[in-house]
Steps between C-alpha positions, in 0.01 A plus 500: 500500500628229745406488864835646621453828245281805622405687198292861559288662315801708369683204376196397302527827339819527422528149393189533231721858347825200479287279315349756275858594402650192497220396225520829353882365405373158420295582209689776403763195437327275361421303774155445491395229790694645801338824384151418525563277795661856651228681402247312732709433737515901553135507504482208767732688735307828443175316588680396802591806630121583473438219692802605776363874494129345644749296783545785831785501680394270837217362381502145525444324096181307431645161377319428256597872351871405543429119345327617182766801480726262431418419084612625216122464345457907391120465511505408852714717653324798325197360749711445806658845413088658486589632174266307333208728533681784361653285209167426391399869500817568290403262272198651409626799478803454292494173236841537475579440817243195486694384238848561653368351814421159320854477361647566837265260686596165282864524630540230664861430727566183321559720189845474612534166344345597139634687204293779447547691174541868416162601403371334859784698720407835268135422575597424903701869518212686321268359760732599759637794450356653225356829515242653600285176643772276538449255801836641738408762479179487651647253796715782554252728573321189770845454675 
């Protein structure tokens, strides 16, 4: 997202159902790494449109809000998004999605650069999308 883009809350949701497909293809194909690289990319921009929905039209950004927004570091956005209080209590609740949540939160961007093999993308789209605690899904229901 460059400084001469504006990207809404909108875009960030209709860019993290792109991604989703787009890895959905990917692994279906063989193509393991740009599938789990998709895969949390799509969560990234769903986080962000959390973080865009908490923004009000004419309100003037806190900085340091805006700064930190600006990483691709899953665990922190979830905290800059305030999700992080409910994804604890969905933890406890659900292991599952504990457990999804920890394969989701150790993508890292620079995953672009590695070869990441089928079990890890299959283990990345569970996490994601998988049914019923998958972690999308419950951004979906926070954006």
């Amino acid at each position: 997202m460059g400084t001469d883009v504006i990207v809404t809350r909108t875009d960030l949701q209709n860019l993290a159902r792109r991604r989703l497909r787009e890895a959905r293809l990917l692994l279906q194909n063989g193509l393991y790494d740009g599938a789990y690289y998709l895969f949390g990319l799509a969560i990234e921009c769903a986080i962000k449109s959390c973080i865009a929905r908490r923004t009000r039209r004419h309100d003037f950004p806190d900085k340091q809000v805006v700064s930190e927004s600006h990483t691709h570091d899953l665990t922190k956005l979830m905290k800059i998004a305030g999700l992080e209080p409910a994804l604890l209590l969905e933890s406890a609740a659900h292991p599952l999605f504990a457990t999804n949540w920890n394969v989701v939160k150790d993508w890292k961007v620079e995953t672009r650069y590695l070869i990441v093999g089928q079990q890890k993308a299959s283990d990345m789209r569970s996490a994601v999308v998988g049914k019923p605690h998958g972690v999308m899904s419950w951004i979906r229901r926070n954006w």
